[in-house]
VEXDREN-2710 file (C-alpha; in Angstrom, 1 decimal):
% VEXDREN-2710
k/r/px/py/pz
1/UNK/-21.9/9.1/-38.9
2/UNK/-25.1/9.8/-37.6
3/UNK/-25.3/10.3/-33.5
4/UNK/-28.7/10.1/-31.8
5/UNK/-29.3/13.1/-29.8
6/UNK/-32.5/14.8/-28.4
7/UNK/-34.8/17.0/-30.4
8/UNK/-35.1/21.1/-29.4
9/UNK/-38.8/21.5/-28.7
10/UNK/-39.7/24.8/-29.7
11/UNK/-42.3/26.8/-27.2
12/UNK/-43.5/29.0/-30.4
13/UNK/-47.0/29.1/-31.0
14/UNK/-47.5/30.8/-34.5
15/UNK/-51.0/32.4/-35.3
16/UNK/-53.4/30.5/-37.7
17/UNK/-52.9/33.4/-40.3
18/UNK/-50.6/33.2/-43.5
19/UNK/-48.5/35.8/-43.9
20/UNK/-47.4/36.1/-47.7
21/UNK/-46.0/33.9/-50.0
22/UNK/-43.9/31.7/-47.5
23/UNK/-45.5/31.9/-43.9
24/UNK/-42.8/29.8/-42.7
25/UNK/-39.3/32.2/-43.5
26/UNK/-39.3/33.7/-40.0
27/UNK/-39.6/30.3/-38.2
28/UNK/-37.3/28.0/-36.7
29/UNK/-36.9/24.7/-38.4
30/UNK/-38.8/21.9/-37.7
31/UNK/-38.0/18.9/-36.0
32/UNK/-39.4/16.0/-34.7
33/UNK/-41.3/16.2/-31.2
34/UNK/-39.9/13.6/-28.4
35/UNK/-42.8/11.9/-28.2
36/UNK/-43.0/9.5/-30.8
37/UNK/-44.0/6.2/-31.7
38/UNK/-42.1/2.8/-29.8
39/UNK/-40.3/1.6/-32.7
40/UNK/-38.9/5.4/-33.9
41/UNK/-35.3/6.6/-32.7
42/UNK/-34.3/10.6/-33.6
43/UNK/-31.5/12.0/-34.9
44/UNK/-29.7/15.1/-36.1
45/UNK/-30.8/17.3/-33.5
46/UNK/-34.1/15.9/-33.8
47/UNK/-34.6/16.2/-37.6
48/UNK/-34.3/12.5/-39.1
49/UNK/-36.3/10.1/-37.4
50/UNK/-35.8/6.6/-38.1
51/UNK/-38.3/3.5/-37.8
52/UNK/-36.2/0.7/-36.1
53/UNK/-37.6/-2.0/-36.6
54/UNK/-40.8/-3.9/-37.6
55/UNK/-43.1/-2.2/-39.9
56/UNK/-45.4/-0.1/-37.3
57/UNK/-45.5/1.7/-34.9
58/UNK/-44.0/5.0/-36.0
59/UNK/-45.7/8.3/-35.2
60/UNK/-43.9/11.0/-35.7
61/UNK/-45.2/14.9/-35.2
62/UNK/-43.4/18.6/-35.6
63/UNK/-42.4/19.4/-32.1
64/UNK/-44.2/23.0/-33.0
65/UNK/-47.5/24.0/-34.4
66/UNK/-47.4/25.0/-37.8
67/UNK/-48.9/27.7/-39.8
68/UNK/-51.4/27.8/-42.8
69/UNK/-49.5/27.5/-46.0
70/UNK/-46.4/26.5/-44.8
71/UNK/-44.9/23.7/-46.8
72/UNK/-43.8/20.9/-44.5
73/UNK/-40.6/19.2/-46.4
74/UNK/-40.0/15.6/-45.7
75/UNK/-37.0/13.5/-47.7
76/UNK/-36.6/9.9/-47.4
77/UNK/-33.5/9.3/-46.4
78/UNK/-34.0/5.4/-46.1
79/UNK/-36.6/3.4/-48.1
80/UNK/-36.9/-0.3/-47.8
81/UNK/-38.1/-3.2/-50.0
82/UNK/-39.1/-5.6/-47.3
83/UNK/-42.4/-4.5/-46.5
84/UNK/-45.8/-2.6/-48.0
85/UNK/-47.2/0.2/-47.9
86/UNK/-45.3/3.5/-47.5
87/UNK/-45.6/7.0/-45.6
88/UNK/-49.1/8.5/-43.9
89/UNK/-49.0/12.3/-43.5
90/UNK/-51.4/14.3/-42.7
91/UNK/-52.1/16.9/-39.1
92/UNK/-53.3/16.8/-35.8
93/UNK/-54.9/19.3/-33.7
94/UNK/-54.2/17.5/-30.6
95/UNK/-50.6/18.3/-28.9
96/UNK/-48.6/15.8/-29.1
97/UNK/-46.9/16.8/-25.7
98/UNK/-50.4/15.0/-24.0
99/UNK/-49.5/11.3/-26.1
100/UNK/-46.6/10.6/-24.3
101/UNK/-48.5/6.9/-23.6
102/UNK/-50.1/5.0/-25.5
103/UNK/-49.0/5.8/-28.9
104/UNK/-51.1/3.3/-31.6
105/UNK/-49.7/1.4/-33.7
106/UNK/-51.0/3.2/-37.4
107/UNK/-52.4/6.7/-38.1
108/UNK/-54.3/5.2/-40.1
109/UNK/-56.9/4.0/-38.8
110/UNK/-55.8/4.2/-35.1
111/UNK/-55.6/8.1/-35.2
112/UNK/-58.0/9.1/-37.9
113/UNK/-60.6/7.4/-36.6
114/UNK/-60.6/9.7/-33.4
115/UNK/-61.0/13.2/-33.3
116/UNK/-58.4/16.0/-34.5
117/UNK/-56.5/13.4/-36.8
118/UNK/-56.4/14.1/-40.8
119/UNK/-53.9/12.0/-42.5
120/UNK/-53.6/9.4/-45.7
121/UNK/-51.4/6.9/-47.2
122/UNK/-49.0/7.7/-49.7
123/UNK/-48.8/6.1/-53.1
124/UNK/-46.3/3.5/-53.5
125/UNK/-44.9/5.1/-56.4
126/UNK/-44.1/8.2/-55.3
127/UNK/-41.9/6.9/-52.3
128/UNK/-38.1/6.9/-53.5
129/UNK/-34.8/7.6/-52.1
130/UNK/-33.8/11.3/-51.8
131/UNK/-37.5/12.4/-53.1
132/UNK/-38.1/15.2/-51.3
133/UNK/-42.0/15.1/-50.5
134/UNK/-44.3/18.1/-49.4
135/UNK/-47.6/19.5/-48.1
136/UNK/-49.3/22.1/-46.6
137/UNK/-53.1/23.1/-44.9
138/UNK/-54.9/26.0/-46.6
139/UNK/-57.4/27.8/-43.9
140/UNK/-60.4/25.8/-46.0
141/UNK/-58.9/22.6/-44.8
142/UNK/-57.8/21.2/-47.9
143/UNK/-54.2/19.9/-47.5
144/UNK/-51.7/20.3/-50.6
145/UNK/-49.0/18.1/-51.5
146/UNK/-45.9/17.3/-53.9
147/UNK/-42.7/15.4/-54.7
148/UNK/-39.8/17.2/-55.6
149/UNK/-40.9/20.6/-56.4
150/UNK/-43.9/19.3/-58.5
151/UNK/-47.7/20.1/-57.1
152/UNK/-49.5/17.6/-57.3
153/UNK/-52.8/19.1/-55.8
154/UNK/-55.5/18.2/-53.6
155/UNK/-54.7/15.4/-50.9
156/UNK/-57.7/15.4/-48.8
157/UNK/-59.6/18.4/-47.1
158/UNK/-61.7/18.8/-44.0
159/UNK/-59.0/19.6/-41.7
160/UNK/-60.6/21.8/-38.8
161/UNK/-58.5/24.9/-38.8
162/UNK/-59.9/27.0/-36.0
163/UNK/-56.9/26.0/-33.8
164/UNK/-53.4/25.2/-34.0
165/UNK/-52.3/22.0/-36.0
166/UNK/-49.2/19.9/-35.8
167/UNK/-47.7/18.1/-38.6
168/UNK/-48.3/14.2/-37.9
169/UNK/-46.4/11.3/-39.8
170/UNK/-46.7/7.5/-39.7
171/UNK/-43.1/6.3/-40.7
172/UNK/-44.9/3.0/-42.3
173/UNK/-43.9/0.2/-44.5
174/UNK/-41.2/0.7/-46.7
175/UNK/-40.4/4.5/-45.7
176/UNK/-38.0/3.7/-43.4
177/UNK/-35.8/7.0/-42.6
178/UNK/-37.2/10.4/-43.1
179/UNK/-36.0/14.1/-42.6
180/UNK/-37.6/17.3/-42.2
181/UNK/-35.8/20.0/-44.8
182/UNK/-35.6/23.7/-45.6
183/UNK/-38.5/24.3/-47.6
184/UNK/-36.9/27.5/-49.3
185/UNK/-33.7/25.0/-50.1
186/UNK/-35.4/22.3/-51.5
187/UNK/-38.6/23.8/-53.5
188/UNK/-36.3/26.1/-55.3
189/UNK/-33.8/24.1/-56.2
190/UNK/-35.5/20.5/-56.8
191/UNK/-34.4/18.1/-59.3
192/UNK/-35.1/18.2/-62.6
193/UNK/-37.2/14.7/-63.7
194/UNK/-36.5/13.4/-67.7
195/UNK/-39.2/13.0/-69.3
196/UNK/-39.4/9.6/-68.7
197/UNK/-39.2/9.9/-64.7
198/UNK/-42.1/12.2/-64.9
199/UNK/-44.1/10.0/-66.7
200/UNK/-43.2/7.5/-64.1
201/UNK/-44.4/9.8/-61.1
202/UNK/-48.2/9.5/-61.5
203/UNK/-51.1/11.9/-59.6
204/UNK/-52.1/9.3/-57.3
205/UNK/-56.1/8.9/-56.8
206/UNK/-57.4/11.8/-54.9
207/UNK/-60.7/12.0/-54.7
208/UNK/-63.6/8.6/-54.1
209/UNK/-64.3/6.9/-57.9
210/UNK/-68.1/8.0/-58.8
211/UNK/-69.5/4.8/-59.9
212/UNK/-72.8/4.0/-61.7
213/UNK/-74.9/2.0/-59.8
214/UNK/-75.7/-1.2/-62.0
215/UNK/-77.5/-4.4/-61.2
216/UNK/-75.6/-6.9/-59.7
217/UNK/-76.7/-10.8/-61.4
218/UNK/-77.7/-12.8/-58.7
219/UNK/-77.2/-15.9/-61.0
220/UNK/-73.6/-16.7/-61.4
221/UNK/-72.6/-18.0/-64.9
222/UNK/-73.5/-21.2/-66.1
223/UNK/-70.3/-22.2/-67.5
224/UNK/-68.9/-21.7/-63.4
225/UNK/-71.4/-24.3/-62.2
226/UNK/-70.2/-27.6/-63.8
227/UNK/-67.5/-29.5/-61.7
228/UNK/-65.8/-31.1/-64.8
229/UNK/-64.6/-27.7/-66.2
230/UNK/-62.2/-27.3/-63.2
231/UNK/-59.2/-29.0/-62.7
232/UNK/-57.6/-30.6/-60.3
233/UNK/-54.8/-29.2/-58.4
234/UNK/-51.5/-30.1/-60.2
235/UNK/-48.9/-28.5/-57.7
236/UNK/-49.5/-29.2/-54.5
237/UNK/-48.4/-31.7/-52.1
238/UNK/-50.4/-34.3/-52.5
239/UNK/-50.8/-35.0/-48.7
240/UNK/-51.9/-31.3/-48.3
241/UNK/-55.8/-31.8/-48.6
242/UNK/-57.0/-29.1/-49.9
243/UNK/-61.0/-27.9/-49.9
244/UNK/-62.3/-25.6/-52.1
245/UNK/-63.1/-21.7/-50.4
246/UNK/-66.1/-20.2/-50.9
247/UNK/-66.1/-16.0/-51.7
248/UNK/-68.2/-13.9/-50.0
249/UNK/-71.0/-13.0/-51.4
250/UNK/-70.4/-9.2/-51.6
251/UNK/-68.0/-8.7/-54.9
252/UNK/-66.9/-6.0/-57.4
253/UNK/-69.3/-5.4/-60.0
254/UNK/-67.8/-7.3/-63.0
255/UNK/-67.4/-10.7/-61.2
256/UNK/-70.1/-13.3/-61.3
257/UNK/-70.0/-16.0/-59.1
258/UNK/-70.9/-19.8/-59.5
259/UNK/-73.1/-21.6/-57.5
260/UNK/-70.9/-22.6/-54.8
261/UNK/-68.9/-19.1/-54.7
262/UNK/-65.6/-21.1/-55.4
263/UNK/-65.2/-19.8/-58.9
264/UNK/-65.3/-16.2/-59.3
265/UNK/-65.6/-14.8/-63.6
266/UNK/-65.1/-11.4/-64.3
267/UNK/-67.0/-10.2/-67.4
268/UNK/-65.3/-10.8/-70.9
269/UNK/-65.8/-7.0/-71.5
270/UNK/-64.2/-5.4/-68.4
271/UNK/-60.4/-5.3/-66.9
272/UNK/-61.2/-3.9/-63.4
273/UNK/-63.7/-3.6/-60.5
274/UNK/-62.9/-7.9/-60.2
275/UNK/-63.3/-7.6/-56.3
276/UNK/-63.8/-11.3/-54.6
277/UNK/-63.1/-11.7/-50.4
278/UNK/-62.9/-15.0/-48.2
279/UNK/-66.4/-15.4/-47.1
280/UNK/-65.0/-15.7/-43.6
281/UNK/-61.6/-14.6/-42.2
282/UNK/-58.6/-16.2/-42.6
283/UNK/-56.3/-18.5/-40.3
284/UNK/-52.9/-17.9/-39.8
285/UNK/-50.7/-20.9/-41.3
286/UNK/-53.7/-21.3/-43.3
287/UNK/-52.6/-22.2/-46.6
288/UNK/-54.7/-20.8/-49.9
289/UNK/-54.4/-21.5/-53.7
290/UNK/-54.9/-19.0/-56.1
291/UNK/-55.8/-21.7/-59.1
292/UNK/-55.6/-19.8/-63.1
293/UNK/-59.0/-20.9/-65.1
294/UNK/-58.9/-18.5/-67.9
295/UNK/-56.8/-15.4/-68.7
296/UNK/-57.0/-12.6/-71.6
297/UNK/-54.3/-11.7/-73.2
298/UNK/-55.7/-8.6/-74.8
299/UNK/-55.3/-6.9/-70.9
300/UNK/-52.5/-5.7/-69.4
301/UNK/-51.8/-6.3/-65.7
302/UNK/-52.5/-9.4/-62.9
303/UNK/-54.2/-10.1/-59.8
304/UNK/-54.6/-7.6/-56.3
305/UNK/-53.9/-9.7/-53.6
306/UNK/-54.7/-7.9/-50.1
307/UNK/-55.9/-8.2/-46.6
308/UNK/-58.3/-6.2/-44.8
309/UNK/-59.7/-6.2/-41.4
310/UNK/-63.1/-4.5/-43.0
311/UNK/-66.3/-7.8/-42.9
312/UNK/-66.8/-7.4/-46.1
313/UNK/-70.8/-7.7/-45.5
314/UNK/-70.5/-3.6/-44.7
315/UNK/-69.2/-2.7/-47.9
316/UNK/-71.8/-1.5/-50.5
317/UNK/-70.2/-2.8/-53.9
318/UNK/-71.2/0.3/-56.1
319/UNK/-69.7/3.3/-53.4
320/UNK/-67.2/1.4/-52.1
321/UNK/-65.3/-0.6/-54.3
322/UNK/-63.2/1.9/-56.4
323/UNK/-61.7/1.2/-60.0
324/UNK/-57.9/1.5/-58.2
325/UNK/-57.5/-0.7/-55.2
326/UNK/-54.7/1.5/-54.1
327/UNK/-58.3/4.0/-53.1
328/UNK/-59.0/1.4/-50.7
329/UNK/-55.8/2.3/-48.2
330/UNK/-57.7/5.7/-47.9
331/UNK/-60.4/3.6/-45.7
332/UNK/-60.7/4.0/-41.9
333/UNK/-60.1/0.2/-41.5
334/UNK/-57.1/-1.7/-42.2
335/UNK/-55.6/-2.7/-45.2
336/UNK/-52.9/-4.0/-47.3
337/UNK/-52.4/-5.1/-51.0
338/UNK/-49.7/-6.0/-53.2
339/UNK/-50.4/-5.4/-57.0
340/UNK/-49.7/-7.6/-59.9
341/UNK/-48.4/-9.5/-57.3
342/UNK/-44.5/-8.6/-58.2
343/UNK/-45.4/-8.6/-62.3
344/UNK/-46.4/-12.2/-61.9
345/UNK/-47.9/-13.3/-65.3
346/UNK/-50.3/-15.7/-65.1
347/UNK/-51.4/-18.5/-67.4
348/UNK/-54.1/-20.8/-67.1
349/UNK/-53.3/-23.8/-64.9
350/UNK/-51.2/-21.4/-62.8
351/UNK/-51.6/-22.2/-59.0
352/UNK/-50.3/-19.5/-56.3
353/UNK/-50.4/-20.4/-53.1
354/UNK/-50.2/-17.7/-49.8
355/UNK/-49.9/-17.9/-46.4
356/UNK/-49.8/-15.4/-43.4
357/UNK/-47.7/-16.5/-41.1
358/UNK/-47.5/-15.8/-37.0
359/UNK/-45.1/-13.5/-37.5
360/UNK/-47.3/-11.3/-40.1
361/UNK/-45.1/-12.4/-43.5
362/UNK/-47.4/-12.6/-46.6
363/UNK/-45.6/-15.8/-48.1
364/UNK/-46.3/-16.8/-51.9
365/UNK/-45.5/-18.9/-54.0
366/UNK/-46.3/-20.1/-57.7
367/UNK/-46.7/-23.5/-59.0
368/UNK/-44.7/-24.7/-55.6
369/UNK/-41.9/-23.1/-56.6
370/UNK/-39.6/-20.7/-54.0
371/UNK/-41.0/-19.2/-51.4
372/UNK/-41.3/-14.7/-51.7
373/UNK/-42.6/-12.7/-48.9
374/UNK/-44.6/-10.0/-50.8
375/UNK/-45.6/-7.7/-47.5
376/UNK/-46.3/-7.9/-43.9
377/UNK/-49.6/-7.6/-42.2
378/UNK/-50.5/-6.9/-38.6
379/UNK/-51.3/-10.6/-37.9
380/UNK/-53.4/-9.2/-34.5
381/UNK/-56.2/-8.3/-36.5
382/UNK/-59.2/-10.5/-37.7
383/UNK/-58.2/-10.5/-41.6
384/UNK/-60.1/-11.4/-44.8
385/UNK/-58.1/-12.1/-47.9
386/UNK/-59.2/-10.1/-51.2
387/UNK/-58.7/-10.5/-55.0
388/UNK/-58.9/-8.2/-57.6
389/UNK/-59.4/-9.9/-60.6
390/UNK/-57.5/-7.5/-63.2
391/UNK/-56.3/-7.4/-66.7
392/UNK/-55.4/-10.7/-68.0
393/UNK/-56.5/-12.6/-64.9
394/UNK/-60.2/-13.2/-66.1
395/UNK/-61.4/-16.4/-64.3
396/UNK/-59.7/-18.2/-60.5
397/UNK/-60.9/-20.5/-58.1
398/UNK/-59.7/-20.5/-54.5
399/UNK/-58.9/-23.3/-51.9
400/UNK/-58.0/-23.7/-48.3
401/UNK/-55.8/-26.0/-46.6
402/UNK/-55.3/-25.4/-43.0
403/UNK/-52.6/-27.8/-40.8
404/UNK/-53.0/-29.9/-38.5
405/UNK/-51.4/-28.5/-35.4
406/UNK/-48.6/-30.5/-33.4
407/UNK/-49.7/-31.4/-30.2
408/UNK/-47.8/-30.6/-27.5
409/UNK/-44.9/-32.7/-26.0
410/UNK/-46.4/-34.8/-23.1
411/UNK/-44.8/-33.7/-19.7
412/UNK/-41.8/-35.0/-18.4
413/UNK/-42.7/-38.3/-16.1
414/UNK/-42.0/-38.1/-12.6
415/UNK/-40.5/-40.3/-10.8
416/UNK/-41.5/-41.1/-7.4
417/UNK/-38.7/-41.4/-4.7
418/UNK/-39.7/-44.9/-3.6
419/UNK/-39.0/-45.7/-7.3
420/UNK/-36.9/-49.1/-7.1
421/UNK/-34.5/-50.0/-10.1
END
């Protein structure tokens, strides 16, 4: 039974230099600091914190500085299914003893984007139960990380190491429950993976994709232009009137647009870099179809559906749409994506429709059959929807339907006193 008590916060400020092998042997442990974001509740003596509810708002930071080298150890106690996205870690130089109000809702991008913040998403993949995950700063700035006694190398660099640093955690998404642990205990005697296991436990993306810089067609395909190549919708209600979506205009490199931006190809030759977004941002309780043209089976893999609060019109296609889309959550704006969209397999015809409700649930559906939420988004932000046209998926068209809202009930009448029956 675990009983919420308050976290000891340790007064010791340890100097910036590394002392040996294991800077951290003559410290106490850590623990979380009280201040912490709205929806996170401590326990243990102030090692396990806990995101209540929602999927936000869940800073967490060491209640003491911490030194240059030392391996910060985090286990995930709790790990959900309900949501997306996982873990941010990173540092801050900022005490956390000055946040006490305030607190964003993200690290990333509330913190980061301010000074003294260094953090980055985790990959999905690498977020299990009882995975014991950690990291530490070098005094170059480049921060190290691992999952279960494995180094898995650079995370990101240009911490500013002059002062003291703090370890900083965003308890997001599907990493529900976490722990700080003895870094002696658990790097020496971490499980051993099968073979299998470790092929399953991938090096995520660390560094930006280098891309070549090729012409972009400003023609789309000729085969996208005529109308009676595309069929109608076949799954829909049929009182739902549904309009067909135009993409924007800025698009991964392999996709080629017709005239209308409605249909969105991506070349015969290619599997990846298929980025399309909503010309404009979406509604909430704004229904879209996803509607299957043409698919190749000689690819493995389906469509990226995400959400980003980033206009699209800033992004420069050749430096900042990366092969991986999983590189895009490594952006200082907001985003969120679900890949192969739960292993669905497409086939031409194939309609799936999404929805972001008021309450921020990413609702699909395929064909009109049942209803899955796939993630949750922060439905307070401006959003554009995004495709990444992968693997089989080769060729989609997108349309909108967007409800009629109720009006409201008319007022009660009142009646005057002189009223005679």
């Amino acid at each position: 039974m675990i009983s919420l008590q308050k976290p000891i916060t340790y007064l010791t400020s340890p100097g910036r230099v590394s002392s040996g092998p294991n800077p951290a042997s003559n410290l106490p442990p850590l623990q979380f600091h009280p201040v912490h974001g709205e929806n996170v509740r401590l326990y243990r003596d102030g090692s396990v914190a806990k995101r209540t509810e929602s999927f936000c708002k869940g800073l967490a930071f060491s209640a003491r500085p911490v030194r240059l080298q030392e391996k910060i150890c985090i286990k995930f106690l709790e790990v959900s299914t309900n949501w997306s996205g996982v873990l941010r870690f990173g540092f801050t130089s900022n005490d956390p003893g000055t946040l006490r109000y305030n607190l964003p809702k993200y690290a990333c991008p509330d913190l980061t984007n301010k000074p003294g913040y260094w953090a980055k998403a985790l990959a999905e993949r690498l977020c299990e139960r009882d995975a014991v995950l950690f990291y530490y700063v070098t005094a170059a700035g480049d921060v190290h990380f691992g999952v279960n006694g494995e180094e898995k190398g650079i995370f990101f660099s240009g911490v500013d190491t002059r002062g003291q640093l703090w370890a900083m955690l965003d308890i997001y998404g599907n990493s529900t429950a976490v722990e700080f642990v003895d870094s002696n205990h658990h790097l020496n005697n971490s499980r051993r993976h099968g073979d299998d296991e470790v092929d399953r436990i991938i090096t995520p993306a660390l560094a930006n994709v280098s891309l070549q810089p090729q012409p972009v067609t400003p023609q789309p395909v000729a085969a996208d232009t005529h109308p009676a190549e595309i069929p109608p919708l076949r799954f829909q209600h049929h009182n739902s009137k549904f309009t067909p979506f135009p993409f924007h205009r800025v698009r991964g490199r392999n996709i080629r647009l017709s005239t209308d931006r409605t249909v969105a190809s991506r070349l015969e030759t290619e599997f990846c870099n298929g980025y399309v977004f909503t010309a404009r941002p979406i509604q909430l309780g704004e229904r879209l179809v996803i509607q299957v043209l043409n698919t190749e089976p000689h690819y493995m893999g389906a469509l990226t559906l995400g959400l980003t609060s980033c206009d699209p019109a800033t992004l420069d296609p050749h430096r900042d749409l990366p092969e991986d889309p999983d590189c895009l959550l490594d952006r200082p704006e907001y985003w969120v994506l679900s890949k192969d969209l739960a292993g669905w397999a497409p086939q031409p015809g194939d309609e799936l429709s999404f929805t972001v409700t008021r309450r921020g649930e990413v609702v699909v559906s395929k064909n009109s059959g049942p209803q899955v939420t796939v993630m949750h988004v922060d439905e307070s932000l401006t959003l554009w929807a995004f495709l990444d046209v992968y693997g089989s998926t080769q060729r989609v068209r997108l349309m909108s339907h967007i409800p009629q809202q109720q009006p409201p009930p008319a007022p009660p009448v009142q009646q005057s006193k002189n009223f005679i029956k």
